[in-house]
VEXDREN-2710 file (C-alpha; in Angstrom, 1 decimal):
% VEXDREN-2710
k/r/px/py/pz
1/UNK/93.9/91.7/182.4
2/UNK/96.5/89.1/184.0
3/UNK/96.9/89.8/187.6
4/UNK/100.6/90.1/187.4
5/UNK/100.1/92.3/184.4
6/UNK/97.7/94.3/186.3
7/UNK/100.6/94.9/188.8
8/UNK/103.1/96.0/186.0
9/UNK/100.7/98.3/184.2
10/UNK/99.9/100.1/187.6
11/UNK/102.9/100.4/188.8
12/UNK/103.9/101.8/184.8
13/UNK/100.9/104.5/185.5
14/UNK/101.0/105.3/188.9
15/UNK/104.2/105.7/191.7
16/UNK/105.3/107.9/194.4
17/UNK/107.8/110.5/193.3
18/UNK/106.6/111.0/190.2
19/UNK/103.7/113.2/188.5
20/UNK/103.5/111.4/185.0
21/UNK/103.4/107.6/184.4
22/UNK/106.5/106.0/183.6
23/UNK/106.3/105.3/180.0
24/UNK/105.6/109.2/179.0
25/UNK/108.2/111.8/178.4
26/UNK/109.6/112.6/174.7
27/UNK/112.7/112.9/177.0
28/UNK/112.6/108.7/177.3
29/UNK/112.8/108.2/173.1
30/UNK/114.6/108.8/170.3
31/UNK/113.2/111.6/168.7
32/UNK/113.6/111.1/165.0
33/UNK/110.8/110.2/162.7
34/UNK/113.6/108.6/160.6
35/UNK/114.3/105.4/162.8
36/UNK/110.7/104.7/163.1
37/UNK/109.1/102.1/160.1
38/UNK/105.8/102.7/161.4
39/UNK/106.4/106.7/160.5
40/UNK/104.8/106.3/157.0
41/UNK/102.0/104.2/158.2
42/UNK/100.7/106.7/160.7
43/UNK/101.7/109.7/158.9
44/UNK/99.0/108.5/156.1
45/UNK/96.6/108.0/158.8
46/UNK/97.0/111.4/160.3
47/UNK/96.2/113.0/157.3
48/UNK/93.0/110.3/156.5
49/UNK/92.1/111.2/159.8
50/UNK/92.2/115.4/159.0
51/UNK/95.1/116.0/161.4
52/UNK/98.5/117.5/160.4
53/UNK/101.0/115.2/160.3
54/UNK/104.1/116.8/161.6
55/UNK/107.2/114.9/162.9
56/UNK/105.9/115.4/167.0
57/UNK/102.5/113.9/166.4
58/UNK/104.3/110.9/164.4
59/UNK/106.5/110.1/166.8
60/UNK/104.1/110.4/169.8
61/UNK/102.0/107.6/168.0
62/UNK/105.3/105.5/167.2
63/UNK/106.5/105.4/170.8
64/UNK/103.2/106.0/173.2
65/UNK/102.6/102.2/172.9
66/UNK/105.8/100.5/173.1
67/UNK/105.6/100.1/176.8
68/UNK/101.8/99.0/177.0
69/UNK/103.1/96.7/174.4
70/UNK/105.6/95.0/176.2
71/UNK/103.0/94.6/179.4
72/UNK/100.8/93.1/177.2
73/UNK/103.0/90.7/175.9
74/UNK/103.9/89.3/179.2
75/UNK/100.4/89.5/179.9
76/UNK/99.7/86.6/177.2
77/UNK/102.6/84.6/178.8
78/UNK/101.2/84.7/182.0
79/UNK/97.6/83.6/180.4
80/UNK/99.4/80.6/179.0
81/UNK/101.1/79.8/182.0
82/UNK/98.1/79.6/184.0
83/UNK/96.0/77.6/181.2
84/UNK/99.2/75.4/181.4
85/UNK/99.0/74.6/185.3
86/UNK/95.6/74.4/185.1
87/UNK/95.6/72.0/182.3
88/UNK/98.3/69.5/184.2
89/UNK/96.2/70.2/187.4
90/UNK/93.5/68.4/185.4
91/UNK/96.1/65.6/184.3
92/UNK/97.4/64.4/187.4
93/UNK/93.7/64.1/189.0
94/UNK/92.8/62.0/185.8
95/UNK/96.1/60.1/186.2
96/UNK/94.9/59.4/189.9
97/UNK/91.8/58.6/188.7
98/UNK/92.9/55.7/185.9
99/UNK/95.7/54.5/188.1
100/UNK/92.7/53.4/190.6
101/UNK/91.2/51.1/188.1
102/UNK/93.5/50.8/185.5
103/UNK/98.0/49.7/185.3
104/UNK/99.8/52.1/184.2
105/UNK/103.7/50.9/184.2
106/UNK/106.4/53.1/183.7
107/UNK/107.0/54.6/180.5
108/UNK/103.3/54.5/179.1
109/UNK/101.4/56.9/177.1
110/UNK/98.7/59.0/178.1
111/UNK/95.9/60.6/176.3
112/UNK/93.2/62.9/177.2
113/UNK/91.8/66.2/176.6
114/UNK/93.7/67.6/179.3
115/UNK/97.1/66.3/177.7
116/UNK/95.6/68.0/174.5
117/UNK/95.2/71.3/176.5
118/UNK/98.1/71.5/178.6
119/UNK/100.1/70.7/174.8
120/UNK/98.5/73.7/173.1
121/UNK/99.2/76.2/176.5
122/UNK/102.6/75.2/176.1
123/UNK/103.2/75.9/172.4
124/UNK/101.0/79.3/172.6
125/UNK/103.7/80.7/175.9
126/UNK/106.6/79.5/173.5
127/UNK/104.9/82.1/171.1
128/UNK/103.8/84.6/173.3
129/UNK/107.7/84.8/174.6
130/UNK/109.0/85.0/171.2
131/UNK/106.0/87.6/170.7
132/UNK/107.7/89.9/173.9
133/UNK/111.1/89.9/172.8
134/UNK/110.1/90.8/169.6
135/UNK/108.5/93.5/170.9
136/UNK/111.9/94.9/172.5
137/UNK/114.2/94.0/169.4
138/UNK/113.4/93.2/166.2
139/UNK/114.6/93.5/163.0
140/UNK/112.7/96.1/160.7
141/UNK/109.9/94.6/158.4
142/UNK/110.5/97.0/155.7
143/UNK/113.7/97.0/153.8
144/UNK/114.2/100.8/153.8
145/UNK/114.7/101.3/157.4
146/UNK/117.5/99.9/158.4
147/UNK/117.4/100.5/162.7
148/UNK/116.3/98.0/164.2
149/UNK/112.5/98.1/165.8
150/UNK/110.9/97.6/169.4
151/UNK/111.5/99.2/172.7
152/UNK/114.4/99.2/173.2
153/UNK/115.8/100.5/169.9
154/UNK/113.6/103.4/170.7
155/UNK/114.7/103.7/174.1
156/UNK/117.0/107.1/174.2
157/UNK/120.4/106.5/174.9
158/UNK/121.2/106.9/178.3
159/UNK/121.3/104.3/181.8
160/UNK/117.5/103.8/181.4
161/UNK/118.3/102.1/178.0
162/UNK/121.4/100.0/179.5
163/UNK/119.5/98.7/182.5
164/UNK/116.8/97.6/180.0
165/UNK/119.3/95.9/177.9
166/UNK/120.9/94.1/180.7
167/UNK/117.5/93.0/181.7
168/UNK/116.8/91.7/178.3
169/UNK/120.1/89.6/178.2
170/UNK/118.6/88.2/181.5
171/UNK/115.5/87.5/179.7
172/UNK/117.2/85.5/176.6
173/UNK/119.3/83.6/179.2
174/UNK/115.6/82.1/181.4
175/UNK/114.5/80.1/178.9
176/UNK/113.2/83.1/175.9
177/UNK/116.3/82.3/173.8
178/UNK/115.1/79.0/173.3
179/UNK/111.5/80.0/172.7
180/UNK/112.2/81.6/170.0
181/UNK/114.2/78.3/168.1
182/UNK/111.1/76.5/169.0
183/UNK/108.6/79.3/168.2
184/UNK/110.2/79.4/164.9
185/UNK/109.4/75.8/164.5
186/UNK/106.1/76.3/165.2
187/UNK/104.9/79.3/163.8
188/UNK/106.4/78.3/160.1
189/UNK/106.8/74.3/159.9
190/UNK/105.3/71.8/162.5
191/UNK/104.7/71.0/165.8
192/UNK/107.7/70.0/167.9
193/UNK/105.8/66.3/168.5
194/UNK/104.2/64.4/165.9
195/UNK/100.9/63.1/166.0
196/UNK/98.2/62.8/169.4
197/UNK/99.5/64.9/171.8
198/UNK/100.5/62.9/175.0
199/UNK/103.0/62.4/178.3
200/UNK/104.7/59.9/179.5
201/UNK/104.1/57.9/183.2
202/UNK/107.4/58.9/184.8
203/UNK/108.0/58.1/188.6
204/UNK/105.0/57.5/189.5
205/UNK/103.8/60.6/187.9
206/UNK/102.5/62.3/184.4
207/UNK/105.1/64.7/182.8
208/UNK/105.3/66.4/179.0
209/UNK/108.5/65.4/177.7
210/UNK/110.4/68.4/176.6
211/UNK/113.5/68.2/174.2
212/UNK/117.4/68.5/175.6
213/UNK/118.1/72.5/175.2
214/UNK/117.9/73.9/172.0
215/UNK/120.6/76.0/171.0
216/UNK/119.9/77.4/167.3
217/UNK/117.4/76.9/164.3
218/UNK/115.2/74.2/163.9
219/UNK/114.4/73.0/160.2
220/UNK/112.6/69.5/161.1
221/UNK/111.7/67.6/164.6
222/UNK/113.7/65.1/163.9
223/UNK/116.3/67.2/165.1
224/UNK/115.4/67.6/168.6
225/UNK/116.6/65.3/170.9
226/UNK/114.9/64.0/174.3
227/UNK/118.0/62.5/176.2
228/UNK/118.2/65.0/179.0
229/UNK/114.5/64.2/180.8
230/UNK/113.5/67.4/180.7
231/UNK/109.9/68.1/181.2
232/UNK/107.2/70.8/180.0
233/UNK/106.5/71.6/183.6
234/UNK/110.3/73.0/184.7
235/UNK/110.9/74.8/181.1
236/UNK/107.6/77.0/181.6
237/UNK/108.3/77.5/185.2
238/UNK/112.1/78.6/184.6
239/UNK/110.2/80.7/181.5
240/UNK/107.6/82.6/183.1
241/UNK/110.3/83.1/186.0
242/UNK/112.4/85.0/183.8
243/UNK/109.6/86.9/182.5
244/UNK/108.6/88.2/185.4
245/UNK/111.9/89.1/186.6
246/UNK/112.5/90.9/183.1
247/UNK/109.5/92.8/184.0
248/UNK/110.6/93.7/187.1
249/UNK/113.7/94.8/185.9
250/UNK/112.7/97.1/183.7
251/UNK/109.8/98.8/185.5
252/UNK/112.5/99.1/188.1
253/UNK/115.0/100.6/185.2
254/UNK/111.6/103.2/184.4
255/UNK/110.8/104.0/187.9
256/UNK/115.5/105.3/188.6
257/UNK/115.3/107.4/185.6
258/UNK/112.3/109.5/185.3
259/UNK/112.7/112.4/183.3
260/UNK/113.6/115.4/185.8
261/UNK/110.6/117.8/185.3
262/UNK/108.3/114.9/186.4
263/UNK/110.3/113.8/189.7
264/UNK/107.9/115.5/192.3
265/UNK/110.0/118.4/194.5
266/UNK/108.2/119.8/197.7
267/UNK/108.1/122.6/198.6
268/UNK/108.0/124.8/201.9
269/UNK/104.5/124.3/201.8
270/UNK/104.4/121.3/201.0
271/UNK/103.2/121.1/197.7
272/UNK/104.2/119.0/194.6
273/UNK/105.7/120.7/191.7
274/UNK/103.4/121.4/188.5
275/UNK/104.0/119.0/185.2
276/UNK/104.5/119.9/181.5
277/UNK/102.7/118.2/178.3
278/UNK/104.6/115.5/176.1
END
């Protein structure tokens, strides 16, 4: 696992103050198999699997996750990040290395492997931040539910659930917003550059042009515009930035609102109060 997602998932499981990890509780959720679109799916597996499939036991599968899911989300974010840095690491010590024996004005091209890798690291954390919001809101895939899906839709309603929201409005102002124009773009048409992938000499230096800010759908990329100068680098930076801090957020958001029979109370003795089941 990521290293920052390490950090999240531990602090999720364990903290001080607290005898149950953060993301359990059937006092966090909404507690109605009828919001859920996943209810029919699992409710079919609990009986292929010989166990009774009553509304607790559906609901425990449709929410247990949505947490871990989130985590793991930001988790391939941070993955793509790193490949990213790693990838223009590799680009600026081959730069170095033509610039020695070869001229390379301003404004030329540049293609190499590295250019190739740091390209596809870019357009899978585009993805992977359109894959974590999508994981806290989403529409429902199947017509008949009409609630809307994720985390936060499950999220009972309460200050926990408001802090999470804010945090997510937060999230869609860094940069994920964006991603998901340009995931969209991706994922169903065409890359946002045509042809080799490669960057431009800019200042003495190699950069990944990246288009001006895009503010809704994308149906060609013709449409997108590179006036601005913005570069790769800064958007993925301001991105995983915003992540993180989304994270942060709402761990934090977890961590002010545990459910009360799990806040640990001491006693005259000293000793932590006991725990109840799910």
């Amino acid at each position: 696992m990521p290293e920052r997602s390490w950090n999240w998932a531990k602090r999720i499981t364990w903290g001080e103050g607290r005898t149950a990890p953060l993301d359990f509780g059937k006092e966090l959720w909404k507690w109605d198999v009828s919001l859920y679109e996943s209810a029919d799916g699992i409710r079919a597996s609990l009986v292929w699997a010989g166990r009774t499939p009553d509304d607790d036991s559906i609901l425990f599968e449709a929410t247990h996750s949505l947490i871990s899911d989130v985590v793991d989300a930001a988790g391939g974010a941070e993955q793509a990040h790193r490949r990213f840095c790693d990838a223009m690491d590799t680009v600026h010590e081959t730069y170095v290395r033509w610039q020695s024996s070869l001229s390379m004005p301003e404004g030329s091209g540049m293609t190499d492997p590295s250019v190739e890798a740091a390209w596809y690291a870019l357009e899978e954390l585009i993805v992977w931040a359109r894959v974590l919001d999508d994981r806290l809101k989403r529409r429902p895939v199947r017509s008949p539910y009409r609630a809307d899906q994720g985390l936060i839709p499950a999220l009972a309603n309460g200050p926990r659930r408001d802090a999470v929201i804010t945090a997510r409005t937060h999230l869609l102002q860094g940069g994920v917003e964006e991603a998901r124009y340009l995931s969209n773009l991706s994922l169903h048409m065409q890359s946002s550059r045509a042809g080799s992938k490669s960057r431009t000499v800019r200042s003495g230096t190699v950069v990944l042009p990246f288009p001006d800010r895009v503010t809704g759908s994308v149906a060609h990329r013709w449409e997108l515009t590179y006036d601005d100068g913005r570069d790769a680098a800064s958007f993925t930076k301001t991105l995983m930035s915003a992540i993180e801090r989304f994270m942060d957020e709402m761990i934090s958001a977890l961590e002010m609102h545990v459910p009360e029979r799990f806040k640990t109370t001491e006693t005259v003795e000293g000793s932590a109060s006991s725990t109840d089941t799910h």
